[in-house]
DRENMI-820422 format. One line per field, with one value per residue (C-alpha): residue number from 1; residue in three letters; x, y, z. Coordinates in nm, 2 decimals. Example, Ala and Ser with C-alpha at 12.3 -4.5 7.8 and 13.67 -1.06 7.14 Angstrom:
<nodes>
resi: c(1  2)
resn: c(ALA  SER)
xx: c(1.23  1.37)
yy: c(-0.45  -0.11)
zz: c(0.78  0.71)
</nodes>
This chain:
<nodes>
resi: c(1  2  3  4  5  6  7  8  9  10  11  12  13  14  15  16  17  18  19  20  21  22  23  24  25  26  27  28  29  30  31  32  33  34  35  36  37  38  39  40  41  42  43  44  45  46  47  48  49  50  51  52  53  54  55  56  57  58  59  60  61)
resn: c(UNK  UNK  UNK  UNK  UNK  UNK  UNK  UNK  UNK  UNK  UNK  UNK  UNK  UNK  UNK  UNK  UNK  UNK  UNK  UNK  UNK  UNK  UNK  UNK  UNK  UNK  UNK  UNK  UNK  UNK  UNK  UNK  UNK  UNK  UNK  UNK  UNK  UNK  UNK  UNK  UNK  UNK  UNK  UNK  UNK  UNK  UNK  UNK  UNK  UNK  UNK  UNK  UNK  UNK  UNK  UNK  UNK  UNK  UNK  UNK  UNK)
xx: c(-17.86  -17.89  -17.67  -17.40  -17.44  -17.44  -17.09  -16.94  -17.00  -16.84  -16.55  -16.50  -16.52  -16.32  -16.04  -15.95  -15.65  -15.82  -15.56  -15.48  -15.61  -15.24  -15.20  -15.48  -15.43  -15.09  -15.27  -15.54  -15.28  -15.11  -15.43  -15.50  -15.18  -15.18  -15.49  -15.46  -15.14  -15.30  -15.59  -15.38  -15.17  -15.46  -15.59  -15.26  -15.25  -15.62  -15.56  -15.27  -15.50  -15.71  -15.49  -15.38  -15.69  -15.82  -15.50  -15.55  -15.88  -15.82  -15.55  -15.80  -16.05)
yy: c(-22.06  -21.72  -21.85  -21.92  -21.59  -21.36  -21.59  -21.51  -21.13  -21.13  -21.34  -21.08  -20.80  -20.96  -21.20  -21.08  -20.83  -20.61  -20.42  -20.07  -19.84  -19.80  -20.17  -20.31  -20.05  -20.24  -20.54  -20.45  -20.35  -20.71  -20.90  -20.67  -20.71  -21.13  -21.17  -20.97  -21.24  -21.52  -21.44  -21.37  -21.68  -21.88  -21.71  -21.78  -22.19  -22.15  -22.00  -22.24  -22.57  -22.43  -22.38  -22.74  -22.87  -22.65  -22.77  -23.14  -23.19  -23.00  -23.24  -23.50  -23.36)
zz: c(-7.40  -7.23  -6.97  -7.26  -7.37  -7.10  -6.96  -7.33  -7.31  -6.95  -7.08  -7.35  -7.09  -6.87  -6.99  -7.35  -7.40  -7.66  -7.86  -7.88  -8.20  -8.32  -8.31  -8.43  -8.78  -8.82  -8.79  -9.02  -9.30  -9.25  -9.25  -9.57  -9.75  -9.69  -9.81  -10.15  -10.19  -10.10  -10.35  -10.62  -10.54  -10.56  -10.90  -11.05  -10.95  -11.10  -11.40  -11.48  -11.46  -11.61  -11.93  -11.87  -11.85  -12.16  -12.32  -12.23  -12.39  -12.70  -12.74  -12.72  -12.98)
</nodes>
């Protein structure tokens, strides 16, 4: 396991193209922006079944 670890760190030091500072703002702003879509995408589809749900069953009673 310490193995595993100490190979991972050097992987990270040695094989991965880190971005630069200016990059990796842009990035942050479009990993920001999708995110507050996709949550308020998924609060909208919510929100309608649950009106069609609530709406179902009060048909019913």
């Amino acid at each position: 396991m310490i193995n595993y670890i100490k190979e991972s760190f050097e992987e990270l030091k040695a094989n991965v193209t880190w971005p630069n500072w200016a990059e990796g703002q842009n990035l942050m702003v479009v990993v920001a922006v999708f995110s507050i879509l996709f949550s308020l995408a998924i609060w909208a589809v919510d929100t309608v079944f649950s009106k069609a749900i609530s709406y179902y069953f009060d048909l019913i009673n």
